[in-house]
C-alpha positions in Angstrom: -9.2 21.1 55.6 -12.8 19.9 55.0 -14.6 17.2 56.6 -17.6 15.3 55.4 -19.3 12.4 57.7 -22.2 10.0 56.3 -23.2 7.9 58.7 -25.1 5.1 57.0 -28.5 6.1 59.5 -29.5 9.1 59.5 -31.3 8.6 63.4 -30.8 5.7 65.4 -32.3 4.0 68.1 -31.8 5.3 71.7 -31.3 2.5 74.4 -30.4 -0.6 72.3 -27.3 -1.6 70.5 -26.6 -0.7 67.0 -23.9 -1.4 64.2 -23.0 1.1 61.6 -20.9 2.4 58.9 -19.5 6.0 58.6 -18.0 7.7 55.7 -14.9 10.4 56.7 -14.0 12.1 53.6 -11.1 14.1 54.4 -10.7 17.3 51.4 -7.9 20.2 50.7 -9.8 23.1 48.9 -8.3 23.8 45.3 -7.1 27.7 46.5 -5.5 26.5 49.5 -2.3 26.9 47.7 -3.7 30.9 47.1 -3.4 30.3 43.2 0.7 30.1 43.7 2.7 28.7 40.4 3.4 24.8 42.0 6.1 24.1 44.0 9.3 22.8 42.9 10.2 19.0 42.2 13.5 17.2 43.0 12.5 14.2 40.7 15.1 10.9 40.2 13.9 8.4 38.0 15.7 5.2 39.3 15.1 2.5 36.6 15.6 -0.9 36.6 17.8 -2.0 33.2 18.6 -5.3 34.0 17.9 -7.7 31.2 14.7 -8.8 31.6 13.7 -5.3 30.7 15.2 -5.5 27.2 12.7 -5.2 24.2 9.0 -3.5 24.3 9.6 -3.2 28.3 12.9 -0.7 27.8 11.9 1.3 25.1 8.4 1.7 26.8 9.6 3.1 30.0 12.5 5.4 27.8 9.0 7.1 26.4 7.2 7.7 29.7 11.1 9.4 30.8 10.6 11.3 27.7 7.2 12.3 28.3 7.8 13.3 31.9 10.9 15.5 30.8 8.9 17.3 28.7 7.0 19.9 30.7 9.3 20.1 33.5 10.0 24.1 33.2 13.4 24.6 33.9 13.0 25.7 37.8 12.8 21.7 38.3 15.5 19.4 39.1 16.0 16.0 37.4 18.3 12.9 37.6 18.1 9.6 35.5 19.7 6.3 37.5 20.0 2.8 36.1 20.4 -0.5 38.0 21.9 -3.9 36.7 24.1 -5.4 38.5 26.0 -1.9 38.7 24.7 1.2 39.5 24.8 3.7 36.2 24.1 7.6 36.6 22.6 8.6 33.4 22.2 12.2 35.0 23.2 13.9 37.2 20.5 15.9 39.7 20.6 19.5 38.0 18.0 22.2 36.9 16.6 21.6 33.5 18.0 23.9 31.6 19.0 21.4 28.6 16.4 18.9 27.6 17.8 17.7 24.4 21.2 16.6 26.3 18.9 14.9 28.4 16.5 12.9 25.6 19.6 11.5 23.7 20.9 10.4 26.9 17.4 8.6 28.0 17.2 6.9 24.4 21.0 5.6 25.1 19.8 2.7 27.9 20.1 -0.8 27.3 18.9 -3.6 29.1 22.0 -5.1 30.9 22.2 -7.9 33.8 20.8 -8.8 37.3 19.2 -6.1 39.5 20.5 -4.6 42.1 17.4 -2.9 43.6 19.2 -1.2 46.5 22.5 0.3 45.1 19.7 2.1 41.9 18.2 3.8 44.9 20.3 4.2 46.9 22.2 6.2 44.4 19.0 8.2 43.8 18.2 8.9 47.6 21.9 10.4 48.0 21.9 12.4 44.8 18.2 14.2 46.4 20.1 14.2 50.0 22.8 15.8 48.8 21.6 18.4 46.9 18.6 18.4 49.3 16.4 21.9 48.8 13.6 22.1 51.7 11.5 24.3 49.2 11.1 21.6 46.7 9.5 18.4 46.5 11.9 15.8 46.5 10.9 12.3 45.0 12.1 9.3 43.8 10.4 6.7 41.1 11.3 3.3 41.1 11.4 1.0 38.9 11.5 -2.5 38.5 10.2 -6.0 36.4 12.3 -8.2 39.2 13.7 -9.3 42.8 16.2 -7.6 44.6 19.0 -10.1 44.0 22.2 -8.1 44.4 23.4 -5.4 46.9 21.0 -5.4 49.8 18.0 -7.7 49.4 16.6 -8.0 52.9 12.9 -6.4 52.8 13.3 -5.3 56.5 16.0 -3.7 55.2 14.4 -1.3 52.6 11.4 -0.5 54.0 13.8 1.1 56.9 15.6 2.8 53.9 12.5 4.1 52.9 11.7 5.4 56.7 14.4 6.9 56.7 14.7 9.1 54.1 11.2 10.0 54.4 12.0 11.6 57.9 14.4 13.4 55.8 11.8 14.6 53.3 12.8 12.6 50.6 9.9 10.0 49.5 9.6 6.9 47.0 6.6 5.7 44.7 7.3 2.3 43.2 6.6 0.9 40.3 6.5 -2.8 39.8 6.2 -4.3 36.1 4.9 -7.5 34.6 4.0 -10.3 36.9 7.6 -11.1 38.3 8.3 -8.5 40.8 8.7 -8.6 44.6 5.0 -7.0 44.7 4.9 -7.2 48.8 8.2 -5.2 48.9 7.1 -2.8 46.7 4.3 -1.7 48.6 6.0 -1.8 51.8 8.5 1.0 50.4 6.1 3.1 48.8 4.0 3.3 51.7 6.7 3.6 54.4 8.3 5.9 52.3 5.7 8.5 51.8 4.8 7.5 48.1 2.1 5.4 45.8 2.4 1.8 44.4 1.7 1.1 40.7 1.2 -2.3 39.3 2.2 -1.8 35.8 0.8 -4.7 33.9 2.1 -3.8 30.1 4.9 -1.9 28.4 2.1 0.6 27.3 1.1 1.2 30.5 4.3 2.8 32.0 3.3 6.1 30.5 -0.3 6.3 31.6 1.9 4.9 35.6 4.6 7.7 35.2 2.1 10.5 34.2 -0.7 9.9 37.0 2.3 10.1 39.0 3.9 13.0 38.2 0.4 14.8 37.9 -0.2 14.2 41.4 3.2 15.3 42.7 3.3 18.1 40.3 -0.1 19.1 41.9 0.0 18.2 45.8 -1.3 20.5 48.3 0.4 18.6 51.2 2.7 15.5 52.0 2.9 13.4 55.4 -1.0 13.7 55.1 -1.6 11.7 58.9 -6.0 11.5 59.9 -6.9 10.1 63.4 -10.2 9.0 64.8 -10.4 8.9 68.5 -13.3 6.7 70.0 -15.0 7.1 73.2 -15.9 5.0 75.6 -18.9 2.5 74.5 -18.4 3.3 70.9 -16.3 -0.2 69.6 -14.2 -0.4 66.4 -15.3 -3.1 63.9 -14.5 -3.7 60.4 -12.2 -1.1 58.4 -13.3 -1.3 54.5 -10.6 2.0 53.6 -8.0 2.0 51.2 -5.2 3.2 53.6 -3.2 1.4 55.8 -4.3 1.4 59.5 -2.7 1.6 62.7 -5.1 1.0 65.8 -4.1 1.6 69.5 -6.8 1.1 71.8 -9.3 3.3 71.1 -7.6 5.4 68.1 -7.2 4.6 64.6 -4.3 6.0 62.8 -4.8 6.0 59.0 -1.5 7.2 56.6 -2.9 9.0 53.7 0.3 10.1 52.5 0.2 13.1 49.8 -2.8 14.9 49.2 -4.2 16.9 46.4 -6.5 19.7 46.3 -10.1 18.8 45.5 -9.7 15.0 45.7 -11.7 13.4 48.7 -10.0 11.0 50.7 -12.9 8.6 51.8 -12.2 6.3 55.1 -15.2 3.9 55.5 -15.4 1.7 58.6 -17.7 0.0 61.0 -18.5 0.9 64.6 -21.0 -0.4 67.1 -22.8 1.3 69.7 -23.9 0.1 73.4 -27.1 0.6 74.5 -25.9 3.0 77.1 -23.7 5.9 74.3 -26.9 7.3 73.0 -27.5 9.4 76.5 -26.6 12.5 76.4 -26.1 13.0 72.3 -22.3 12.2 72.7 -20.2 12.3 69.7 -19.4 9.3 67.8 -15.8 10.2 67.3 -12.9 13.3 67.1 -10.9 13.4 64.3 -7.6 15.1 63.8 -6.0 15.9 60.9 -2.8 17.4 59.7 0.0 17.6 57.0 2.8 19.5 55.7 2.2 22.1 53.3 4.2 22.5 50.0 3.7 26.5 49.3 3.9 29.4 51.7 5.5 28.9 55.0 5.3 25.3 54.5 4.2 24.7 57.7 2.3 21.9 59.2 -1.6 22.2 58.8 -3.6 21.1 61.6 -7.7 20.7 61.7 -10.0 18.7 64.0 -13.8 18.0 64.2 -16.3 15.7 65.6 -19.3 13.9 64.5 -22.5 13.7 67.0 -25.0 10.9 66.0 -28.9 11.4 66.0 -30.4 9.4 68.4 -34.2 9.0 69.0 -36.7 6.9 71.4 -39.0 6.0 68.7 -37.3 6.8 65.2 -39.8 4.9 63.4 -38.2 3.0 60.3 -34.5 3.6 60.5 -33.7 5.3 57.2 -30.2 4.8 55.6 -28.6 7.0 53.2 -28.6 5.3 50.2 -25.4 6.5 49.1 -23.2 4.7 52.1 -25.2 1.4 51.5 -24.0 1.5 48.0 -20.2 2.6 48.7 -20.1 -0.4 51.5 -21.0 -2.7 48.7 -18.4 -1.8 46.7 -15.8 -1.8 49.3 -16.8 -5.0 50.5 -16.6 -6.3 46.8 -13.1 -5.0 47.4 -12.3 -7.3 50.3 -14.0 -10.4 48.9 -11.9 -9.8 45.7 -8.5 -9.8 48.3 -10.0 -13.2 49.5 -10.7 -14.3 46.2 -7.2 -13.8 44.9 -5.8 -15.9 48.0 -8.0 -18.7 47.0 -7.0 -18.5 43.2 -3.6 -18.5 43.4 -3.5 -21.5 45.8 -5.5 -23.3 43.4 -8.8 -23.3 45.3 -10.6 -22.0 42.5 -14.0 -23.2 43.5 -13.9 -21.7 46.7 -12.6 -18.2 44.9 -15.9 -18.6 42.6 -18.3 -19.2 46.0 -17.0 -15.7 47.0 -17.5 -13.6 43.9 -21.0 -15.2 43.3 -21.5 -14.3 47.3 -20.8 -10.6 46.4 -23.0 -11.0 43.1 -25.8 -11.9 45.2 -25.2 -9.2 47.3 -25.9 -6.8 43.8 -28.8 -8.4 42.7 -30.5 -8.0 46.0 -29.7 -4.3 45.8 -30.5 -3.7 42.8 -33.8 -5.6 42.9 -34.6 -3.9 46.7 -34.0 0.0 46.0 -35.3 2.1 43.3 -32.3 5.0 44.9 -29.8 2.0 44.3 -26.5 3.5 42.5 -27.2 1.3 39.2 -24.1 2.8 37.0 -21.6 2.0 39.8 -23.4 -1.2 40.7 -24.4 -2.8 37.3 -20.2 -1.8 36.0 -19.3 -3.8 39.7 -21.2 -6.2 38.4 -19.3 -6.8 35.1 -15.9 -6.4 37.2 -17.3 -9.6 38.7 -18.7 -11.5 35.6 -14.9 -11.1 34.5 -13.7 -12.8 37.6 -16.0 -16.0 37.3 -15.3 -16.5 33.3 -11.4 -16.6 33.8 -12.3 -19.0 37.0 -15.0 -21.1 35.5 -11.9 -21.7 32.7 -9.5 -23.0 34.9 -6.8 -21.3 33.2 -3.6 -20.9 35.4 -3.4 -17.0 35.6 -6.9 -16.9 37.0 -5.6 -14.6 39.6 -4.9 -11.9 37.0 -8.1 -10.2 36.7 -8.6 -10.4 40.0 -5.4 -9.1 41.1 -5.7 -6.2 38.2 -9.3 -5.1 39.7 -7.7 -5.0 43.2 -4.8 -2.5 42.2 -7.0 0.0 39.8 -9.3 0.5 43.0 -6.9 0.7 45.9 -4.5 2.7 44.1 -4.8 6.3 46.5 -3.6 8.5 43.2 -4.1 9.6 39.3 -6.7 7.6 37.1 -6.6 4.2 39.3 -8.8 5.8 41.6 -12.3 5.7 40.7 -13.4 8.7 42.4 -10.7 10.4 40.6 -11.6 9.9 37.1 -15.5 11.3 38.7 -13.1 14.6 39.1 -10.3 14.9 36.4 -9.8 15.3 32.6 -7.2 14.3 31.1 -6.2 15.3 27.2 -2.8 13.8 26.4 -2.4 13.3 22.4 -0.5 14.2 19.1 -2.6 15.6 16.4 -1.7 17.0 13.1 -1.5 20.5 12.0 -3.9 19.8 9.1 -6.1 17.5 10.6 -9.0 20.4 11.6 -11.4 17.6 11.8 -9.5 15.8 14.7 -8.8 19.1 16.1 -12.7 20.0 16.5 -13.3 16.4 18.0 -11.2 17.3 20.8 -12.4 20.5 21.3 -15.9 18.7 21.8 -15.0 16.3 23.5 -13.3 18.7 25.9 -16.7 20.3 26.0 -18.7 17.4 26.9 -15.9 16.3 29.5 -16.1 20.0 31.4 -19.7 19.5 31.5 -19.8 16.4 32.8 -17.3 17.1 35.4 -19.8 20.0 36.6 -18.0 22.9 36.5 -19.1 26.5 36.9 -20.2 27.9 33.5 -17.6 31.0 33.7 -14.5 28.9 34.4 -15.3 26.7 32.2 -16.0 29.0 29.1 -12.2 29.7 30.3 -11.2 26.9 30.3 -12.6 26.0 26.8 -11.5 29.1 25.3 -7.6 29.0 26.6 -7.8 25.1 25.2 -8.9 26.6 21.5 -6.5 29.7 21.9 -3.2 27.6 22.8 -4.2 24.9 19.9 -5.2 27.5 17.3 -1.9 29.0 18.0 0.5 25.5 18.0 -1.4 25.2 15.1 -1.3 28.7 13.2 1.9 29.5 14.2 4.1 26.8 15.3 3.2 24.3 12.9 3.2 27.1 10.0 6.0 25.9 6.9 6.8 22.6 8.6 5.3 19.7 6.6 3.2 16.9 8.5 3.6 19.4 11.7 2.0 17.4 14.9 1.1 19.4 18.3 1.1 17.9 21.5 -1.3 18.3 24.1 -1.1 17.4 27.6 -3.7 18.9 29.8 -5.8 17.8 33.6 -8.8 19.6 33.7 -10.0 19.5 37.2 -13.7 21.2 39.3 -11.3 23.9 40.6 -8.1 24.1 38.4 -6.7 22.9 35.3 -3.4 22.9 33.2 -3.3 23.6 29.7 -0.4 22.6 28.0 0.6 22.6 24.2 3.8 22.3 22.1 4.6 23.0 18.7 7.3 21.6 16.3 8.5 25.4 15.6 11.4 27.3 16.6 9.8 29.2 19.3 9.4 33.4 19.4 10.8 35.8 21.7 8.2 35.4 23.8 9.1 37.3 27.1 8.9 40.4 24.7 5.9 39.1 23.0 4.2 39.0 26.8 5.0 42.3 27.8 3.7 43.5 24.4 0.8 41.7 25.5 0.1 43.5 28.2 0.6 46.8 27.1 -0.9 46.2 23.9 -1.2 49.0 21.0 -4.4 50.7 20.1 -5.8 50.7 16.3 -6.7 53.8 15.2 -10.2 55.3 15.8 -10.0 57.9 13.5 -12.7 57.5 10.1 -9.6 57.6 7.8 -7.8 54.3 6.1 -6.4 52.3 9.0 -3.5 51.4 6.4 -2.1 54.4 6.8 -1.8 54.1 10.5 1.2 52.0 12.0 -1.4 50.8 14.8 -4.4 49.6 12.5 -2.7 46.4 11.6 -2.4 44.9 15.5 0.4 41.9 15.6 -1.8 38.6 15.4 0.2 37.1 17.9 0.3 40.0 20.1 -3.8 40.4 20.3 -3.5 36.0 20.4 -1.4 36.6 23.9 -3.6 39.6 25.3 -6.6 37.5 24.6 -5.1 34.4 26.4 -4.0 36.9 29.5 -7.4 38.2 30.5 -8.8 33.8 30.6 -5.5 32.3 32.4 -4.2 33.0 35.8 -0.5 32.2 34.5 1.2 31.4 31.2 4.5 30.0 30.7 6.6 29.2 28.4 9.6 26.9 27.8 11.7 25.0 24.7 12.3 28.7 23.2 9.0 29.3 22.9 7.2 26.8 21.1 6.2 24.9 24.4 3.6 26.8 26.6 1.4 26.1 29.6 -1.4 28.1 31.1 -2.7 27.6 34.1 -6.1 28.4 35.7 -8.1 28.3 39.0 -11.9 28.7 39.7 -11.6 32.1 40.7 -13.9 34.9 39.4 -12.3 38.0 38.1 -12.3 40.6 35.3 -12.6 40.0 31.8 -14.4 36.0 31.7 -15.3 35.1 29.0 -18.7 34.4 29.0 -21.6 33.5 26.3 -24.9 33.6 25.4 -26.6 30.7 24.1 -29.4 30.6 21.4 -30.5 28.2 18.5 -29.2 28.2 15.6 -30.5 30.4 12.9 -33.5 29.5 10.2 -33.9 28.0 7.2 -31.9 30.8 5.3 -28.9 30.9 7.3 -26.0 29.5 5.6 -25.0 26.7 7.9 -21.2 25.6 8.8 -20.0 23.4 12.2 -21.9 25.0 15.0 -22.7 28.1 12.9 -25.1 30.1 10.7 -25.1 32.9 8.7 -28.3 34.8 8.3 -28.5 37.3 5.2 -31.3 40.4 5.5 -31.2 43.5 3.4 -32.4 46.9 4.9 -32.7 50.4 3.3 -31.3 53.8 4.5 -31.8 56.8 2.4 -29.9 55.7 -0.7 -27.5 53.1 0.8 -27.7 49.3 0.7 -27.0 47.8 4.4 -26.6 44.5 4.7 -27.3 42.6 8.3 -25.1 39.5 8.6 -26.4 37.7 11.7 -24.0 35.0 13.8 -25.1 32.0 15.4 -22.6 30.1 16.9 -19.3 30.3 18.1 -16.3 33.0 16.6 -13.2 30.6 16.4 -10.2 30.2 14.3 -12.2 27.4 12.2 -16.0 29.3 12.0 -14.2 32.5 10.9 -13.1 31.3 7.7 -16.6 30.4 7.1 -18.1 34.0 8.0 -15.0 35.7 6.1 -16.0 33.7 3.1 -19.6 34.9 3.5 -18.7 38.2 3.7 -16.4 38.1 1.2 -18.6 36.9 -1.4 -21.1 40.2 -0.7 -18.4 42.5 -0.7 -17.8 40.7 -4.3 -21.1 42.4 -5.2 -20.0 45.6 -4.2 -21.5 45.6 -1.0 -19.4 48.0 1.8 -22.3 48.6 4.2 -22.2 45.9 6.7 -23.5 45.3 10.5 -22.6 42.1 12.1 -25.1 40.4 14.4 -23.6 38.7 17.6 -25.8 38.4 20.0 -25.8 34.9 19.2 -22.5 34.2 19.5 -21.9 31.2 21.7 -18.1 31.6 21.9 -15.5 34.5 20.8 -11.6 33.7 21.1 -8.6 35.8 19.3 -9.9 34.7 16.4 -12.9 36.9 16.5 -10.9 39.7 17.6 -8.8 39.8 14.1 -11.6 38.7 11.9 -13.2 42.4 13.1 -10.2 44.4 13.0 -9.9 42.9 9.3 -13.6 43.4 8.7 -14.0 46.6 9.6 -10.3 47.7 7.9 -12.0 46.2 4.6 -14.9 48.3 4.7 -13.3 51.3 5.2 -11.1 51.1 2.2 -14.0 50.0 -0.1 -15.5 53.5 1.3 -18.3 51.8 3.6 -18.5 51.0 7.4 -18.5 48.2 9.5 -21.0 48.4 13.0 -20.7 45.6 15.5 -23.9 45.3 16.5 -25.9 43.4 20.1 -22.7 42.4 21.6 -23.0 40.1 24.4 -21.3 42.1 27.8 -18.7 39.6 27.8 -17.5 40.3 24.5 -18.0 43.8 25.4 -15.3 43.3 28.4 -13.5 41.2 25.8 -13.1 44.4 23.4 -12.1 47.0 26.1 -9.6 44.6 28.2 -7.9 44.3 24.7 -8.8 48.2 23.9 -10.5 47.9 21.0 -13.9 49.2 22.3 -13.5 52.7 20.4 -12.1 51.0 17.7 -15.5 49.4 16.2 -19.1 51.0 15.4 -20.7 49.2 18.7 -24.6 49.5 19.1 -27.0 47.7 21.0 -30.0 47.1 18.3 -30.7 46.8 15.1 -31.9 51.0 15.0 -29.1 52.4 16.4 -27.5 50.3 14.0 -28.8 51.6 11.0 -28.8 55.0 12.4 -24.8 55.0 11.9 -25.5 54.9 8.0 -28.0 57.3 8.0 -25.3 59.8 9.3 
């Protein structure tokens, strides 16, 4: 585990009292689960169908089922419960291994009666409990637009249900939907059973609920996640402003972060004061322990401790803060004055509720107006968040509460894209686009790019990363949407600083793809020989084949499910062989024939008798660009033209595509009776050719000379 402490000084006065805030941000490193494929889930969606979910609230939560069932691989384990005023087992907890059985039973529920909370999960805990696997993850989602009327409805009651299961290791996350739901009880069993709260305000939203949800539990590093500061003597606990729920005894505070996911900072922020006498002796401000259970290897429990010493100094001068705690106190503040706020609203004591949030305002301003270092994104968006809270309180309307209440839950939510610092780390892609729509299909791409670089990822994994994206689409695309009229591909993909998940399906009928992968991997040479490759079985290489052995040397895993036609890839910040890397460079001049993020630049040169023509690339070597420079080509070869050298060096990206537009290339040459020389190839592409064994395949020279030297043979 890593620790991180900002203390909002960075030296303090010696012999006087002082009051402070410290930042603890509590971290699991993104290969502290070694790379391993995830751990297995135990997942039972309990799901409230009494009838005030019929309509838009119904069919909504049967498509965020849907879209959760669809890239469970099959080593998963799933069960579907429904709650009215009976208890319904849609499915029964079982490995995957059927999906479509499973879809046509989900798009079967109907909105019923009352709701009877309890016996729904209840009948969920003991279907995980008695098929209980240590090895998996084992959780339940609940639920629910209503009260527990039916079956038992006490709250004390629950929340022990919830403690007691979670000693078992089966834990809850609850989802409450609309504005009539038990929201108190909710919370109390997703945090005493080990899970997350969602408020789920519209029908839409129970997707965007269910899939930050399962992201995080398909992705934790650790459950049980426990963090404890121990404060000495003359050191004197203050103000908490953290997400998590506390427990204090004495001198030690107990915070319950629950699960934890690699690469996501857990930030406690509280406030301490100091007696004249603490800063003798440079004592430390506090000891914190940490530790929770690991879900891969042993699956032991992981312990880690540290301590944080505080600069003191006789005469420090002007005490200088870090700027960056001063702004994350004012936010979390704004946070507490928004839980007063909402008191106030709902009460009716508007005005008072508008004397808070203008309070906080004020607060802004000052910042804003005091310190050039100020945060002024973060602040000036807080700023709106508030402006939102005074119009719908200066109206008087009777849901003034709402805004306030939605602002509270989307930043004290601990998991998936409620969490502010979360979005700062994660990209998400989750959307259906058409087959034929290579416009759209190029936005996301570019959008993807812009996303990775924002996110501030090393340049190698993300070239990876980019380049598996384009692969898997180009493919869904190419090959699964190929004969199928208005064809749409799916994507669903979290792109993460360390990791990220690629995941594509098709409409197709899948391929024999565990035959197609060990192809891959032992893939067939082209001929090398000078003679036609058409009359060689190996100078025609399967499209698919060099699409896979392409996709194996950027991914750390690839898997594939639904026959075939639904594959995930999955990658970690690691270096190793074969990255594919690039070299940037502007476009090319005035005569370059220009398409996308490409040029074509045309020169002539003479050897002996022989016409050679020097095509050179600018840009990237995709499935969409390759058309363009085929077309190019294809039109001088029209002319009789069979002499050809092709330019890369710059070439900003190469994928698959690339690979089969020079094996076609140079196969075209040879049978018009010329040759084809790959000339300045980056020495990525270069690792590119050999991992896929094509380096002795092509004419490859390093300049423009040695180039033309080939034709002078």
């Amino acid at each position: 585990m890593k620790f991180v402490f900002k203390p909002e000084y960075k030296v303090l006065p010696a012999g006087c009292d002082s009051q402070f805030h410290v930042i603890s941000s509590v971290s699991v490193p993104a290969d502290s689960n070694d790379a391993r494929p995830r751990q297995p889930i135990s997942m039972v969606l309990v799901i409230d169908n009494s009838g005030s979910m019929d309509g838009s609230k119904i069919e909504q939560t049967k498509n965020a089922i849907l879209e959760v069932l669809h890239p469970l691989p099959r080593r998963d384990r799933l069960a579907i419960v429904t709650f009215a005023s009976n208890v319904q087992t849609v499915y029964e907890l079982e490995l995957l291994t059927d999906k479509p059985t499973v879809a046509n039973l989900v798009q079967k529920i109907v909105a019923l009666d009352s709701t009877n909370l309890s016996g729904g999960w209840l009948k969920g805990l003991n279907q995980v409990e008695a098929a209980f696997d240590a090895t998996h993850i084992n959780r339940i989602f609940l639920l629910t637009d209503g009260q527990a009327n039916a079956g038992v409805t006490d709250p004390a009651e629950l929340v022990k249900i919830g403690q007691c299961y979670r000693d078992k290791g089966i834990t809850t996350s609850t989802f409450g939907f609309g504005a009539g739901f038990n929201e108190a009880l909710l919370k109390d069993i997703a945090t005493h059973s080990g899970g997350n709260f969602y408020f789920v305000e519209k029908p839409e939203d129970i997707s965007t609920a269910f899939r930050c949800e399962f992201g995080e539990v398909s992705e934790l590093a650790g459950q049980n996640c426990e963090i404890s500061f121990e404060l000495p003597a003359g050191v004197e606990f203050i103000e908490d402003l953290s997400a998590f729920p506390l427990e204090q005894k004495k001198q030690v505070l107990k915070y319950n972060i629950g699960d934890i996911t690699p690469e996501l900072d857990h930030d406690i922020v509280f406030r301490v004061k100091t007696g004249a006498a603490f800063s003798r002796g440079n004592p430390a401000l506090f000891k914190v322990k940490a530790g929770y259970n690991s879900v891969s290897g042993s699956y032991e429990f992981i312990k880690a401790e540290k301590q944080l010493k505080i600069k003191f100094a006789a005469r420090p001068g002007a005490v200088e803060a870090d700027e960056e705690v001063v702004d994350t106190v004012i936010l979390a503040k704004c946070m507490k004055a928004k839980h007063l706020a909402y008191t106030e609203a709902v009460a009716g004591r508007r005005d008072f509720a508008l004397k808070i949030i203008q309070d906080r305002e004020t607060v802004i301003l000052d910042r804003l107006e005091a310190s050039m270092l100020a945060d002024r994104d973060k602040l000036n968006l807080e700023l709106e968040m508030l402006g939102k809270i005074k119009q719908t309180l200066n109206g008087g309307a009777a849901d003034s509460g709402k805004t306030i209440k939605n602002q509270i839950e989307e930043y004290s939510k601990k998991r998936g894209a409620y969490l502010q610092i979360r979005k700062e780390k994660k990209y998400v892609v989750n959307t259906l686009v058409k087959a034929t729509d290579t416009r759209r299909q190029s936005e996301i791409k570019n959008e993807l790019a812009g996303a990775l670089t924002d996110l501030g990822l090393e340049s190698d994994f993300m070239r990876r990363c980019q380049v598996s994206f384009s692969e898997l689409l180009s493919n869904a695309v190419e090959h699964g949407c190929k004969g199928i009229k208005g064809g749409l591909v799916k994507i669903m993909s979290v792109f993460r600083r360390g990791s990220a998940i690629i995941q594509v399906a098709d409409p197709g009928r899948g391929f024999d793809y565990e035959t197609a992968l060990e192809k891959a991997k032992s893939i067939i040479v082209p001929a090398t020989d000078s003679g036609s490759a058409a009359d060689s079985t190996t100078s025609n290489p399967s499209e698919r084949g060099r699409g896979l052995a392409f996709l194996l040397t950027c991914a750390d895993e690839i898997s594939y499910t639904g026959g075939g036609n639904e594959v995930q890839a999955r990658l970690t910040n690691k270096a190793r062989e074969g990255v594919i890397s690039f070299d940037s460079s502007s476009i090319g001049g005035s005569n370059a024939i220009t398409s996308r993020r490409l040029s074509v630049e045309i020169k002539n040169h003479k050897v002996g008798s022989n016409l050679v023509v020097e095509a050179i690339i600018s840009g990237d070597m995709d499935s969409y660009n390759c058309q363009a420079i085929k077309g190019t080509l294809a039109d001088l070869r029209s002319k009789g033209i069979s002499n050809l050298i092709l330019n890369i060096r710059n070439v900003e990206c190469f994928d698959s595509s690339g690979l089969g537009f020079l094996v076609y290339q140079t196969k075209t040459c040879r049978d018009m009776g010329g040759r084809f020389v790959l000339s300045e190839p980056a020495g990525s592409i270069l690792n590119i050719l050999q991992l896929c064994k094509l380096d002795d395949f092509f004419n490859v020279c390093d300049n423009l000379n040695e180039a033309l030297q080939v034709f002078a043979s």
